[in-house]
C-alpha positions in Angstrom: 32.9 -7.1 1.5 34.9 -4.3 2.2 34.3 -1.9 5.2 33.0 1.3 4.1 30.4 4.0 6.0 28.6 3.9 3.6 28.7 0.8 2.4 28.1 -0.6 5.9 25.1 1.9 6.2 23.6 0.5 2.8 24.0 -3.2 4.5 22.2 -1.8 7.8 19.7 -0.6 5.4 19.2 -3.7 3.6 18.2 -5.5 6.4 16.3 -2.9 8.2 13.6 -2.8 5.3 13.8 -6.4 5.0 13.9 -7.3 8.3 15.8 -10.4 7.6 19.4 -10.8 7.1 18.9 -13.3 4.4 16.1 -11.6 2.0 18.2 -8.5 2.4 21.6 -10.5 1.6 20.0 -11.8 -1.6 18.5 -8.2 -2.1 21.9 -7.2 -2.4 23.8 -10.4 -4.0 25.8 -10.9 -0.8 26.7 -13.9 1.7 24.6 -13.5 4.8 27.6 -13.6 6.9 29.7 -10.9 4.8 26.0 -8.6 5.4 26.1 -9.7 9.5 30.0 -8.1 9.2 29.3 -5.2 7.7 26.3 -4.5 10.2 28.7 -5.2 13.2 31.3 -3.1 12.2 29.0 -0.8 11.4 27.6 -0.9 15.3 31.0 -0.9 16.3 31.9 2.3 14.6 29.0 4.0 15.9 29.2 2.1 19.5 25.4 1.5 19.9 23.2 -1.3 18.8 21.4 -0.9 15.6 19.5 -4.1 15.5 18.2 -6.7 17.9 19.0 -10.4 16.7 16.9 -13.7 17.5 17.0 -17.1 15.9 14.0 -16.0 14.2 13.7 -11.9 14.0 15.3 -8.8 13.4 14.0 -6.3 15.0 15.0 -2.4 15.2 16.7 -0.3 18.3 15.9 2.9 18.6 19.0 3.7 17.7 18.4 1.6 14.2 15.3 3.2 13.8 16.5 7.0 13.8 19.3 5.9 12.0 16.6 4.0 9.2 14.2 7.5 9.4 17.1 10.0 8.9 19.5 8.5 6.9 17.5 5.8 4.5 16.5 8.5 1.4 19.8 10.4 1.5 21.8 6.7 1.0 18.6 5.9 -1.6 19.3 9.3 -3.7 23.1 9.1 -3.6 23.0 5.6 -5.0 20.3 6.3 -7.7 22.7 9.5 -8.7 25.4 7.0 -9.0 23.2 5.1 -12.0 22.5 8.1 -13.7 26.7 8.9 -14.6 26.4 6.9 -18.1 22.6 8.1 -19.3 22.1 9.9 -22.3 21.0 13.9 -21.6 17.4 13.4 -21.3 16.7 9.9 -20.8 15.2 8.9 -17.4 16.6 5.9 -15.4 16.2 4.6 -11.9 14.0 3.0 -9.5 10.0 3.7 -8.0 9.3 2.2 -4.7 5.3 2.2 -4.2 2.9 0.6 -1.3 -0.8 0.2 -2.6 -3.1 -1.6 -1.1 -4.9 -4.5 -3.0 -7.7 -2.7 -4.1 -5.6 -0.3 -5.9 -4.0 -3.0 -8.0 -6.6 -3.0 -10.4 -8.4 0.2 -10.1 -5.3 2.2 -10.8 -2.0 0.3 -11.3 -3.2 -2.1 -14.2 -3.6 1.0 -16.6 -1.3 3.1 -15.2 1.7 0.9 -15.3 1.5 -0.3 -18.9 1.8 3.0 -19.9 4.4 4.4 -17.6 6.7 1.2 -18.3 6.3 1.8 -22.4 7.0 5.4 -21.9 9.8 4.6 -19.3 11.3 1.2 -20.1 14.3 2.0 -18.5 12.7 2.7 -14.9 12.4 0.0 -12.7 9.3 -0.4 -10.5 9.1 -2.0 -7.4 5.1 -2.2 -6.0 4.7 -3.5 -2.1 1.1 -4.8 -2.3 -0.5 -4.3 1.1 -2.9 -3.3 3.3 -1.3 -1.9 6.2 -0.4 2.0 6.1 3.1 1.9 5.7 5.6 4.7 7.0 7.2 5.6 3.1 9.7 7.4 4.3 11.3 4.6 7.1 10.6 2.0 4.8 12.2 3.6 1.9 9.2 3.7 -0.8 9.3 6.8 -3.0 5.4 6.9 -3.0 1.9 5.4 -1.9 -1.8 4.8 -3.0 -4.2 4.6 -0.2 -7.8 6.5 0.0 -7.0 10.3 0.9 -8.4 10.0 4.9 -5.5 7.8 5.1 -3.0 10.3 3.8 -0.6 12.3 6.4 -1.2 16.0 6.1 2.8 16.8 5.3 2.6 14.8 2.1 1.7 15.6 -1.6 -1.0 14.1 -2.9 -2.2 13.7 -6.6 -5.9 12.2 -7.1 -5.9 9.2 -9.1 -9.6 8.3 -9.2 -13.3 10.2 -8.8 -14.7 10.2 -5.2 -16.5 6.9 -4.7 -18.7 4.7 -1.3 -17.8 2.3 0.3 -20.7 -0.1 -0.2 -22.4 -3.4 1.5 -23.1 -6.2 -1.1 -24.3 -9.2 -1.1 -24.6 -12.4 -3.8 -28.4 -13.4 -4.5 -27.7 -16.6 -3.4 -27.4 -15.2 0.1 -30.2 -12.8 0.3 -32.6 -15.0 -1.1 -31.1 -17.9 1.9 -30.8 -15.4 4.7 -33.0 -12.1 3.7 -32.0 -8.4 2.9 -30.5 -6.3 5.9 -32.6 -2.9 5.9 -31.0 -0.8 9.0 -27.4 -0.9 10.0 -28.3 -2.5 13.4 -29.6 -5.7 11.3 -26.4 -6.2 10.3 -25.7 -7.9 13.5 -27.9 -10.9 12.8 -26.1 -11.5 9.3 -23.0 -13.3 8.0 -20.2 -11.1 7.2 -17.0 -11.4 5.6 -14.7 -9.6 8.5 -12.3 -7.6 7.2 -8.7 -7.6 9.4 -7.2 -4.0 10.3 -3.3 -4.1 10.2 -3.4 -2.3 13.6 -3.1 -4.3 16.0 -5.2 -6.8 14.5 -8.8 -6.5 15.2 -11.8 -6.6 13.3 -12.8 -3.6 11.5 -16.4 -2.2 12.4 -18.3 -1.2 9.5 -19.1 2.3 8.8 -22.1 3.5 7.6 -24.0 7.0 7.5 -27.0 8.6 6.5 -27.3 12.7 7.0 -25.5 13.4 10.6 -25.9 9.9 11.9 -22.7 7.2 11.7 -22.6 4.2 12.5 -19.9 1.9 13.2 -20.9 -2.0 13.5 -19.1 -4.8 15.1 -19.8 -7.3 12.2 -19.4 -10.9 12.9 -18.6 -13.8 10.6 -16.7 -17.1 9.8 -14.5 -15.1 7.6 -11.9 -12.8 8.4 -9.3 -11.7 6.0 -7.5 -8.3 4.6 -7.4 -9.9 0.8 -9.7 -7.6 -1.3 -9.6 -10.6 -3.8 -10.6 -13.6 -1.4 -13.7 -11.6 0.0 -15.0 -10.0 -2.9 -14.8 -14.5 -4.4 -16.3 -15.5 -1.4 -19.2 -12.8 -1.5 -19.9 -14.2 -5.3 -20.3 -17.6 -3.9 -23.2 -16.1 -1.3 -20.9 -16.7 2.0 -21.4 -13.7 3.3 -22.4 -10.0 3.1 -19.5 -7.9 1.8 -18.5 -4.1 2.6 -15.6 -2.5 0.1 -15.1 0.3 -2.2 -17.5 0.4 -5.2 -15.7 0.6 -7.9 -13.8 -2.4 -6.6 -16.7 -4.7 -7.1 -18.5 -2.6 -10.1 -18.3 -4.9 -12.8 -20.1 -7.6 -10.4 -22.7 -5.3 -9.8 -23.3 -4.5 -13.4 -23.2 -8.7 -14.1 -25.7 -8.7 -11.2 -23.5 -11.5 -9.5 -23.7 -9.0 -6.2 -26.4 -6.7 -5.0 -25.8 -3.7 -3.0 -28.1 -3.5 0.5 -28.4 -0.8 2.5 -27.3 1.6 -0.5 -28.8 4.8 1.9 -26.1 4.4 4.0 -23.4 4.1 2.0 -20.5 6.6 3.1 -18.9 8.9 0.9 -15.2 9.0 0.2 -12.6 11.2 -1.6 -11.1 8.5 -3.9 -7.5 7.2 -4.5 -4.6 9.5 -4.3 -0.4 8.6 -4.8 1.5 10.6 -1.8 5.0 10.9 -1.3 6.5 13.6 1.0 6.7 17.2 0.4 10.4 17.6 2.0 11.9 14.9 -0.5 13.8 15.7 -3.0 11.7 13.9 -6.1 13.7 11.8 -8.2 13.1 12.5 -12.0 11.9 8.5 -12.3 9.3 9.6 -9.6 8.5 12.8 -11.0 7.4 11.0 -14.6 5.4 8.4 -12.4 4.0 11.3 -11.1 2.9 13.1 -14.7 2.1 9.6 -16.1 -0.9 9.2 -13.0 -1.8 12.6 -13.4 -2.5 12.3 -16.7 -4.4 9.2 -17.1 -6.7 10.9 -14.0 -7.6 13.5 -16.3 -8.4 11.3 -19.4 -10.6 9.0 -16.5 -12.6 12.2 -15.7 -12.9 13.3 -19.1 -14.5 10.2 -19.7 -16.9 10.0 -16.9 -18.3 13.6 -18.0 
């Protein structure tokens, strides 16, 4: 591999996002030791340390990280604009990076991407499914999904789905074993299926509201996970009580295979919304993304009139 700046700078990038010389040398269809080269010259050039090496980790300087913040869109744009050279006038190429979390994966991304991929075949899409808020613009996604109280103020946001509650559910199975829950406080004395926060790793305390009044409960359970999928099978087989977004879990209400408890308290919440920051330049492959959500969230509220 040739030393270049900016070849070296794509290499530090690589591995910065990856976090692992090896993923990112497969990423880019390099040796791992020609990508180890490049990053040292690169440090070398610069004379600081980008990255911090164990036998296990990479980790980021702060050095690295500036470096990953300020320069990681401009190297991202410059190589998409290298793509575009040999497209036709008017056809749309390139690359969209999203984060969603799993519950967005079949609320929104299971209709919208059909449609975007048959309109766009020549777009590649790249979707990081998981649950903890990710910086987009370190980590070098073009866009995100996550429920609008989530959503940094600088950013753009287009609403994907109808405001919705986040609920507490329960199979019959369990009720009918361990009774129905009919104030937040009762809560306590129940199973429940604990969901993990991605900061710092505690347990999430459910949140709950009625009028003025909140509540936020320390649930307790045998269970604790941050898979949508695993607690939503687990609440089915009556393991435990369940607390998610509705629509997440409305076709098992409908079947009856969970009831909602404690439906007073259920707290609002704006709904789903794709974000990507105001200050970057949109790409035209993000920019149809963009009009392709936008206009299956009008068909979806045309339909729920």
């Amino acid at each position: 591999m040739a030393f270049t700046p900016l070849n070296a700078l794509n290499s530090f990038l690589a591995v910065a996002r990856h976090r692992s010389f090896a993923a990112a040398a497969r990423h880019l269809g390099v040796s791992t030791s020609a990508l180890s080269q490049s990053v040292r010259q690169l440090e070398a050039r610069l004379g600081v340390t980008l990255l911090t090496r164990t036998s296990r980790t990479v980790a980021l300087t702060d050095a690295g990280q500036r470096l990953l913040e300020n320069a990681g869109a401009a190297v991202d744009q410059a190589l998409e604009s290298l793509k575009t050279v040999s497209v036709r006038p008017g056809e749309i190429t390139g690359r969209v990076r999203l984060s969603v979390p799993t519950s967005a994966v079949a609320l929104v991304l299971a209709r919208l991407l059909p449609r975007f991929i048959e309109r766009y075949p020549k777009v590649e899409v790249e979707v990081l499914v998981e649950n903890r808020f990710v910086n987009i613009i370190a980590e070098g996604v073009d866009a995100g999904i996550r429920l609008s109280e989530a959503i940094e103020r600088d950013m753009v946001q287009v609403r994907l789905t109808e405001p919705g509650r986040f609920v507490v559910a329960a199979a019959p199975s369990y009720l009918a074993r361990r009774g129905t829950p009919q104030k937040p406080p009762d809560l306590l004395q129940h199973d429940c299926l604990c969901i993990r926060t991605s900061m710092g790793g505690a347990r999430y305390a459910w949140e709950l509201e009625r009028g003025r009044k909140t509540w936020r409960v320390p649930v307790q359970g045998t269970v604790t996970t941050n898979d949508t999928e695993l607690m939503r099978a687990l609440a089915i087989s009556g393991v435990g009580l369940l607390y998610m977004f509705e629509p997440v879990i409305a076709d098992e209400l409908r079947r009856g295979s969970l009831r909602l408890v404690l439906e007073q308290y259920a707290p609002a919440v704006p709904g789903f919304f794709l974000y990507f920051p105001s200050r970057a330049q949109v790409s035209p492959a993000l920019r149809a993304f963009v009009d392709v959500a936008r206009e299956l969230a009008t068909e979806s509220k045309q339909r729920a009139r």
